[in-house]
Phi, psi and omega in degrees: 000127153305147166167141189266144180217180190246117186270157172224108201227111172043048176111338206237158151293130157226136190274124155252147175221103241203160146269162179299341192257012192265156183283187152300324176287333180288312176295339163274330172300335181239332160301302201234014172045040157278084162293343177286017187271129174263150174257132178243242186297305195079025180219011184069010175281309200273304172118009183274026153262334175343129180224162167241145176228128190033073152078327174258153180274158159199143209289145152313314187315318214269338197259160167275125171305357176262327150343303188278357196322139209037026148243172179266155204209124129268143175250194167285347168278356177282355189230051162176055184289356190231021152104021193262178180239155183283150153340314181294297146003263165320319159289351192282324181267344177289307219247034156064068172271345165253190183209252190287344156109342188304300164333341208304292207313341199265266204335305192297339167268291185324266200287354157287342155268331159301299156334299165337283196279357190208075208288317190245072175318140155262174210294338177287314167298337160298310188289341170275320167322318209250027192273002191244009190262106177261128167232151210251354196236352173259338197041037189033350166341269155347298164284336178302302206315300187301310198300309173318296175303284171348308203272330180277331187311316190270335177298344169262002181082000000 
């Protein structure tokens, strides 16, 4: 069944007009042409669709979008809305944390909710934050590193 509802995606209400069954990841990428959420496997394994809704990561893939409907839905595009880059970001790119970059978004919300609950991580606990995230080009080095790096930056203001 067709029918329109109200997504509430990085602050703002957006009217969709959908079938009930279309996903979330689909509804943002096409609905509301927030691309930077990626479609990876499409089974909830790699985590490069990860949005976070009221604040926790979760794969897109796996949800309908009328499922968040009166919840927050964030994307990777919420944590650098006025073109400024989140700390996080930044570290990702000082400390080489991509490569082709397809993970960045779902790893980047997973660990800024991590980072949240843990300002200053060690490098095992970073890497266990992001161990449900798979990226094929980096081997975490990198990414442990930037996640790290981040956490003193912002623990220190």
């Amino acid at each position: 069944m067709t029918g329109i509802f109200t997504l509430h995606v990085n602050g703002v209400d957006r009217q969709v007009e959908s079938e009930d069954r279309k996903l979330l990841l689909d509804a943002i990428r096409e609905d509301l042409e927030l691309t930077g959420t990626h479609a990876g496997c499409e089974h909830g394994v790699c985590g490069a669709c990860t949005v976070l809704l009221d604040g926790q990561p979760v794969r897109s893939c796996l949800m309908f979008a009328r499922q968040t409907v009166g919840h927050e839905v964030e994307t990777i595009e919420s944590m650098s809305p006025d073109g400024q880059l989140h700390p996080l970001q930044q570290s990702f790119i000082d400390n080489l944390g991509f490569q082709c970059g397809y993970c960045t978004p779902g790893m980047l919300l997973t660990a800024k909710v991590f980072l949240e609950e843990n300002p200053e991580p060690t490098e095992e606990a970073a890497r266990a934050a992001i161990s449900a995230n798979l990226c094929r080009c980096t081997g975490y080095h990198h990414i442990v590193k930037s996640i790290v790096e981040a956490g003193k930056k912002v623990s220190q203001g």
